[in-house]
C-alpha positions as a Markdown table, in Angstrom:
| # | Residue | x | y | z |
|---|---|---|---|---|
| 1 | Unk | 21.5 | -8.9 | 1.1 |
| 2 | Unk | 18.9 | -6.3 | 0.4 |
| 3 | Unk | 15.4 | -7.2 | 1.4 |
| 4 | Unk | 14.3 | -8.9 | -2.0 |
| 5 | Unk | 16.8 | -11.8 | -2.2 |
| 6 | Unk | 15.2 | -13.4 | 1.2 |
| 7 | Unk | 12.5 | -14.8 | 2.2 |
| 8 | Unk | 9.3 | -13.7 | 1.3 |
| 9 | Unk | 6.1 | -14.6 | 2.0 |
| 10 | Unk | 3.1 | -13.7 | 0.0 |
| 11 | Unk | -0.6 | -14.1 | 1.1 |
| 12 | Unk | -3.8 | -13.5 | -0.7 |
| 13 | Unk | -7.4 | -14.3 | -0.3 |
| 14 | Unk | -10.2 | -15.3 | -2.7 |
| 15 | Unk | -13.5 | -14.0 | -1.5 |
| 16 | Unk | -17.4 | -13.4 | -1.4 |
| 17 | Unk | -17.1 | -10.2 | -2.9 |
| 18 | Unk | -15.2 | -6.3 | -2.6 |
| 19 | Unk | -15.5 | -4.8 | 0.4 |
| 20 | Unk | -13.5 | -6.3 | 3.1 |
| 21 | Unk | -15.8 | -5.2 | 6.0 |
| 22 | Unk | -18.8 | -7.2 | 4.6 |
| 23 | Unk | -16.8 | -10.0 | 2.7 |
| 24 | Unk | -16.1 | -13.8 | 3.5 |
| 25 | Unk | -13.1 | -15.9 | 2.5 |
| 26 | Unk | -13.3 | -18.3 | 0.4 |
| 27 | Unk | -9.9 | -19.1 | -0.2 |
| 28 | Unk | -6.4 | -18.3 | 1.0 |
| 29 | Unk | -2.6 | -18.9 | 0.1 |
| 30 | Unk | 0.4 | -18.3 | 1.9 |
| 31 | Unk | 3.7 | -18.8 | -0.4 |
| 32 | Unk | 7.1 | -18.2 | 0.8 |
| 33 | Unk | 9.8 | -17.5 | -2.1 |
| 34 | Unk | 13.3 | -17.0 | -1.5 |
| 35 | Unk | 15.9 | -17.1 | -4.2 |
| 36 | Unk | 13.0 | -17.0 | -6.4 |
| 37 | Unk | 12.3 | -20.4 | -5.8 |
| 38 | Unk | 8.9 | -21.3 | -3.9 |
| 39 | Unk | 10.4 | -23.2 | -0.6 |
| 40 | Unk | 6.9 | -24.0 | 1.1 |
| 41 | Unk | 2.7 | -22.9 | 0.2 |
| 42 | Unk | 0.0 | -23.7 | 2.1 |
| 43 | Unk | -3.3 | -23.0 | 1.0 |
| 44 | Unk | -7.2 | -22.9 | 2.7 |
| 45 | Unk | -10.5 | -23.4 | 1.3 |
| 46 | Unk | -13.0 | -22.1 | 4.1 |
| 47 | Unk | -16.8 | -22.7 | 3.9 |
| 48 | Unk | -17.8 | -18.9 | 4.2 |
| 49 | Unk | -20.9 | -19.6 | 6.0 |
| 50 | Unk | -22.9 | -17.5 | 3.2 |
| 51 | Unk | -23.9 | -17.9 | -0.4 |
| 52 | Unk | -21.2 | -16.9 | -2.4 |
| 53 | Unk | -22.7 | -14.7 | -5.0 |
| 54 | Unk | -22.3 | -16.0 | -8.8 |
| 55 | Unk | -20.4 | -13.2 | -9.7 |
| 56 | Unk | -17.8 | -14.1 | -7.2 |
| 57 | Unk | -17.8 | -17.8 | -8.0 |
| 58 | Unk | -17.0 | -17.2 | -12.0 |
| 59 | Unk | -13.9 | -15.3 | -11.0 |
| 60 | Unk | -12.3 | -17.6 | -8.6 |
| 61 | Unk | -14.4 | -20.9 | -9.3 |
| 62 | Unk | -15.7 | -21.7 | -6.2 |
| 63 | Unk | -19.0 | -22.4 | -5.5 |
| 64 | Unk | -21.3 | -22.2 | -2.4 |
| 65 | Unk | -22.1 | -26.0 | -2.9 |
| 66 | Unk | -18.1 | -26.8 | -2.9 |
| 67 | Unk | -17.4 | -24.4 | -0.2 |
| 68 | Unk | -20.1 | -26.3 | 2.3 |
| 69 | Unk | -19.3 | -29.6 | 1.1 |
| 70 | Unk | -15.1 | -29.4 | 1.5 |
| 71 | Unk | -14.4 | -26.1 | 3.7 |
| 72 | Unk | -13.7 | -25.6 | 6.8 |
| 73 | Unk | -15.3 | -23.1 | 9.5 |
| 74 | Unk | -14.3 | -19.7 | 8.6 |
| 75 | Unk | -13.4 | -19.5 | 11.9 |
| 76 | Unk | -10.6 | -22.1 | 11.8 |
| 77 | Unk | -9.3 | -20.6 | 9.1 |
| 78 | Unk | -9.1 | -17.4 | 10.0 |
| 79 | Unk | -7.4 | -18.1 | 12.7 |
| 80 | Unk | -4.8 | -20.1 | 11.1 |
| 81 | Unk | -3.8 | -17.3 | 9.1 |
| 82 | Unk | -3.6 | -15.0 | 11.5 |
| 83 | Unk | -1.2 | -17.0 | 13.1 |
| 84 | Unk | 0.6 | -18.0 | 10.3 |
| 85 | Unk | 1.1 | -14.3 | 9.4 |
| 86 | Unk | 1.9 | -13.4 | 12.7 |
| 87 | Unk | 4.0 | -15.6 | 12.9 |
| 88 | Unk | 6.3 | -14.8 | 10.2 |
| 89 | Unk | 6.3 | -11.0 | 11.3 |
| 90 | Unk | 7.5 | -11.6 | 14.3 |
| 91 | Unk | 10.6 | -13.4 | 12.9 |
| 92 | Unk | 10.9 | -10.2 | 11.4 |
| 93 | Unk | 9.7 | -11.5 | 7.5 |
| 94 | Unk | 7.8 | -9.6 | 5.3 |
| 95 | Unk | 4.7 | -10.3 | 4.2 |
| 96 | Unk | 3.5 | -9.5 | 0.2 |
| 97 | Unk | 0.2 | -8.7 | -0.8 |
| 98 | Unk | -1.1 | -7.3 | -3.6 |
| 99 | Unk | -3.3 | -4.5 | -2.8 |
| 100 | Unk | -2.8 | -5.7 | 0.8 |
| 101 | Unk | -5.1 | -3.1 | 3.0 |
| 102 | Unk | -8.1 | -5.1 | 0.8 |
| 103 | Unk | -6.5 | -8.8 | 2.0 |
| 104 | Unk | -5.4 | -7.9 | 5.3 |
| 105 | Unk | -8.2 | -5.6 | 6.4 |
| 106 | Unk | -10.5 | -8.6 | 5.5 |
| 107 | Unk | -8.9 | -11.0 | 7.5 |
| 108 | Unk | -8.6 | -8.7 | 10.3 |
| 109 | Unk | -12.9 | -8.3 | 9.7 |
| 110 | Unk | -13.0 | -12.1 | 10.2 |
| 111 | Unk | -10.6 | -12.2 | 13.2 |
| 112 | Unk | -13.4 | -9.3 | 14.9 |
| 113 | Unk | -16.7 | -11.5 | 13.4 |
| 114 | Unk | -15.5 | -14.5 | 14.9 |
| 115 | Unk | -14.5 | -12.8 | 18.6 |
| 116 | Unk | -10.4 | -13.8 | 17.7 |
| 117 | Unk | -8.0 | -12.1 | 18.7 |
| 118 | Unk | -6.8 | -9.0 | 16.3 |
| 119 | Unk | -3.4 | -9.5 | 14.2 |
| 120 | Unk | -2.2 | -6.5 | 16.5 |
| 121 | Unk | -3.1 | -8.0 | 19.7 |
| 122 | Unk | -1.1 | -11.2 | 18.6 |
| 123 | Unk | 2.4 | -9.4 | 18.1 |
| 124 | Unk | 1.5 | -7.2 | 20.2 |
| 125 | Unk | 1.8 | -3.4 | 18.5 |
| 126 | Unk | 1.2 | -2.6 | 14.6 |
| 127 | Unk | 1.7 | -5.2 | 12.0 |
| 128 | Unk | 4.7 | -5.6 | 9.5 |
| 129 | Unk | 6.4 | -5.4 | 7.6 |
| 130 | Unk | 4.0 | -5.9 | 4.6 |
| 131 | Unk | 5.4 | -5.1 | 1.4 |
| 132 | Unk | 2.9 | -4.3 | -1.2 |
| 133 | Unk | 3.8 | -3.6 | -5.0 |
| 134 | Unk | 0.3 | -2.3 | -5.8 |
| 135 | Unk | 1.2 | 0.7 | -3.7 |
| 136 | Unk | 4.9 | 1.2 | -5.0 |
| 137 | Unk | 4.4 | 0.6 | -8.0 |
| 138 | Unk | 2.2 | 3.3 | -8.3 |
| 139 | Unk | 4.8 | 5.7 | -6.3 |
| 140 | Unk | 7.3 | 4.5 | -8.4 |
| 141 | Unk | 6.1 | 4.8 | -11.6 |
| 142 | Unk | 3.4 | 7.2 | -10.8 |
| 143 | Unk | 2.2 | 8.6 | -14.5 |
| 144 | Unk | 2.5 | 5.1 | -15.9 |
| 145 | Unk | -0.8 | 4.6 | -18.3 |
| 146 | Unk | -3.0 | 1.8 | -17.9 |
| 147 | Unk | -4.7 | -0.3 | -15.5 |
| 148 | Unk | -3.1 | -1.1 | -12.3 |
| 149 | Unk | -4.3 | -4.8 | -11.7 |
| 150 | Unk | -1.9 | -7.5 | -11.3 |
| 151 | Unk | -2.7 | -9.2 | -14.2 |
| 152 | Unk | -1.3 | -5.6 | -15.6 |
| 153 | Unk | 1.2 | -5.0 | -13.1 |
| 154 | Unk | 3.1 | -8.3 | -14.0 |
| 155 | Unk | 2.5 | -7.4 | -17.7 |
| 156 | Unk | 4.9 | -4.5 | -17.0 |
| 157 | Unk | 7.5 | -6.3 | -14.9 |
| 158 | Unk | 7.9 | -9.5 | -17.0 |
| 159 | Unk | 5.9 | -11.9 | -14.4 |
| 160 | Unk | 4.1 | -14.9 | -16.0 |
| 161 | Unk | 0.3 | -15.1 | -14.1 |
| 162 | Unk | -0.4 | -18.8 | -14.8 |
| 163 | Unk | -4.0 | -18.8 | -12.9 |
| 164 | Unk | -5.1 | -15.6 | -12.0 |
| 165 | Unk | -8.1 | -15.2 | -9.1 |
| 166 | Unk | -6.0 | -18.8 | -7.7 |
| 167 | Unk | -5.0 | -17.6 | -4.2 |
| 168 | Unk | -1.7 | -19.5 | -4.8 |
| 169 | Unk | -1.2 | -18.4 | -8.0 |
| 170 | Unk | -1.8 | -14.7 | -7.0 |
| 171 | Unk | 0.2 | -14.9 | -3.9 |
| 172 | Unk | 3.2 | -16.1 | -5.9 |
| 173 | Unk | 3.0 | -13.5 | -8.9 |
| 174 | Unk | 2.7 | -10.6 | -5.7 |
| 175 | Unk | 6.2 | -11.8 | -4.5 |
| 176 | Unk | 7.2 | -12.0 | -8.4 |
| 177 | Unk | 6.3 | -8.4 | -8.8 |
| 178 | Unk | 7.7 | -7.2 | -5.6 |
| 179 | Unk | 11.0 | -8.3 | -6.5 |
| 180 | Unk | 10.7 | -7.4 | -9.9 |
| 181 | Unk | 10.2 | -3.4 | -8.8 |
| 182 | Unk | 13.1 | -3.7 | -7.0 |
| 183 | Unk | 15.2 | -4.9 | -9.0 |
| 184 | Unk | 14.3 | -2.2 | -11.5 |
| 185 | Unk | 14.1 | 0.8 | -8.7 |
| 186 | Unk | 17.3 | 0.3 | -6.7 |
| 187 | Unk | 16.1 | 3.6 | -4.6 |
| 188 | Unk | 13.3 | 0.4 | -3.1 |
| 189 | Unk | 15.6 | -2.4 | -3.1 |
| 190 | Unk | 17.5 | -0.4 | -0.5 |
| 191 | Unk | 15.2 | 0.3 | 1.9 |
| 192 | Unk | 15.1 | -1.8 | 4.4 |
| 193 | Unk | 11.8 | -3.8 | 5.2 |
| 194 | Unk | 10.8 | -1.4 | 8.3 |
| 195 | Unk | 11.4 | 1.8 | 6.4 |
| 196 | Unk | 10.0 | 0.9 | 3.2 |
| 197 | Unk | 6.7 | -0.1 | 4.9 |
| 198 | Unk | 6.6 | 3.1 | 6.1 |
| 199 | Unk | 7.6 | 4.7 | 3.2 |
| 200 | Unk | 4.2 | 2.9 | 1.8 |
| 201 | Unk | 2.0 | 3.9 | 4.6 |
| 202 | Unk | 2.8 | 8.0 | 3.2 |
| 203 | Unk | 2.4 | 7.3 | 0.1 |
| 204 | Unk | -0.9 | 5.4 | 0.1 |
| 205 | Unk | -2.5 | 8.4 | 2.6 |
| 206 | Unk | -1.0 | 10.8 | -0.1 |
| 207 | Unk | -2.3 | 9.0 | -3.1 |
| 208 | Unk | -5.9 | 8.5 | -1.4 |
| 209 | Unk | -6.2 | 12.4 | -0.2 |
| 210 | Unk | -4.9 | 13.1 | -3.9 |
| 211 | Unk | -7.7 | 10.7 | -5.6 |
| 212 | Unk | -10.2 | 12.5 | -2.3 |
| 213 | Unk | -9.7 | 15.9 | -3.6 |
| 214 | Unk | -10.2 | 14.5 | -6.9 |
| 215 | Unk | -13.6 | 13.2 | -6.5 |
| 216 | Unk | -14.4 | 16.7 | -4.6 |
| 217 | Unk | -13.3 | 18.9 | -7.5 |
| 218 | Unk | -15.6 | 16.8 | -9.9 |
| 219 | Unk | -18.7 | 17.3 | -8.3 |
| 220 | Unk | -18.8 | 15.0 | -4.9 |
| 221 | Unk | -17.9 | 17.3 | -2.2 |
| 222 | Unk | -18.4 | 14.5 | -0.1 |
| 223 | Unk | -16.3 | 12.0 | -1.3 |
| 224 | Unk | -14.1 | 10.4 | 1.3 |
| 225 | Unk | -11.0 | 8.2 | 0.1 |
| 226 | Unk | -9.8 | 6.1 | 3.5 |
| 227 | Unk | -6.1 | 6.8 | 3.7 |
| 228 | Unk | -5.3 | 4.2 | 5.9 |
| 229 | Unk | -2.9 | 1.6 | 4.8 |
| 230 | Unk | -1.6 | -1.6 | 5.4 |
| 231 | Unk | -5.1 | -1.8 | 7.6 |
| 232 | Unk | -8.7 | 0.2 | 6.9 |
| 233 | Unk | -10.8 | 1.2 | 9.8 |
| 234 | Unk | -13.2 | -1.8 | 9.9 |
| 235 | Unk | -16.1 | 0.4 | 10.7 |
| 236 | Unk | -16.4 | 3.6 | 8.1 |
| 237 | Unk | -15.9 | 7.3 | 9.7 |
| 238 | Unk | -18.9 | 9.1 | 9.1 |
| 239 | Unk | -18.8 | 12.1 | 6.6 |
């Protein structure tokens, strides 16, 4: 059976804000789906240990007052996850995430903040598979117009967003989309869950140096676009 009639897992995190260096979670979800049928969720609502800005909290709800009053240590649940993730990789399952070098690059910022041990350190060599349909979609359907959210993304494949910004909700429309791609490019359907997360890691580097050269040619000669995918370097390189 190819890769997108088993179990999947997807993940996603609800947070203090966009760049997953400097960010906090707020929330998190871990769904698995096989057989397109949702066979076990867990979800986390940590207290961030900062204010969550109010920009943050009217996307996903959450408030710095809730977060203190019903979270738990962001160091508890980071480490949770990890191991729930890691877990799952090493039984060889893939993991889903939209956009997933924000979610997982975030998560591995907490794991550093907190003095836990990395997500490579736990398996013990690079992370995976992690399957990603923000990346392959735009591979696969590369001069598509539009935006390239999930909200738009599962307007494209047919995938009903009931609660979007919910970490379960957004976790379960990732796997949704996943399967939907493949099922519409059999080229990624037949890859299996190794290759194809290397597939992803050349074509994010090749879309970043594209977007890179990009930003030089219009004026920012500067302009760096990190390449580095399913994980970002955690500290910046300098220009």
């Amino acid at each position: 059976m190819a890769w997108h009639g088993e179990l999947l897992v997807g993940f996603d995190l609800e947070t203090t804000g966009t760049d997953p260096r400097e960010a906090r979670i707020v929330t998190a979800s871990v769904v698995g789906v096989e057989g397109g049928r949702v066979v076990h969720q867990r979800d986390w609502l940590a207290d961030p240990g900062i204010r969550i800005p109010e920009q943050a909290s009217a996307i996903h709800g959450i408030t710095s007052e809730r977060a203190a009053a019903e979270g738990r240590p962001g160091r508890e649940v980071a480490e949770e996850l990890a191991e729930t993730l890691t877990g799952y990789w090493n039984r060889g399952v893939p993991v889903v995430a939209y956009n997933a070098s924000f979610d997982l690059t975030l998560l591995e910022a907490e794991l550093s903040r907190h003095g836990l041990p990395s997500l490579g350190d736990r398996i013990g060599g690079a992370i995976g598979p992690v399957v990603d349909p923000y990346t392959i979609d735009r591979s696969v359907d590369r001069y598509r117009r539009g935006k390239r959210t999930l909200e738009a993304v599962c307007a494209e494949y047919g995938v009903v967003l009931e609660a979007a910004h919910q970490a379960a909700a957004d976790a379960l429309a990732a796997v949704r989309v996943a399967v939907a791609i493949a099922e519409r490019h059999p080229a990624v359907a037949a890859l299996a869950p190794a290759e194809l997360h290397e597939r992803q890691i050349s074509w994010y580097r090749e879309r970043a140096e594209d977007f890179q050269a990009f930003l030089r040619r219009k004026g920012d000669p500067d302009a760096v676009v990190d390449p580095s995918w399913p994980l970002r370097e955690l500290v910046p390189a300098a220009n």
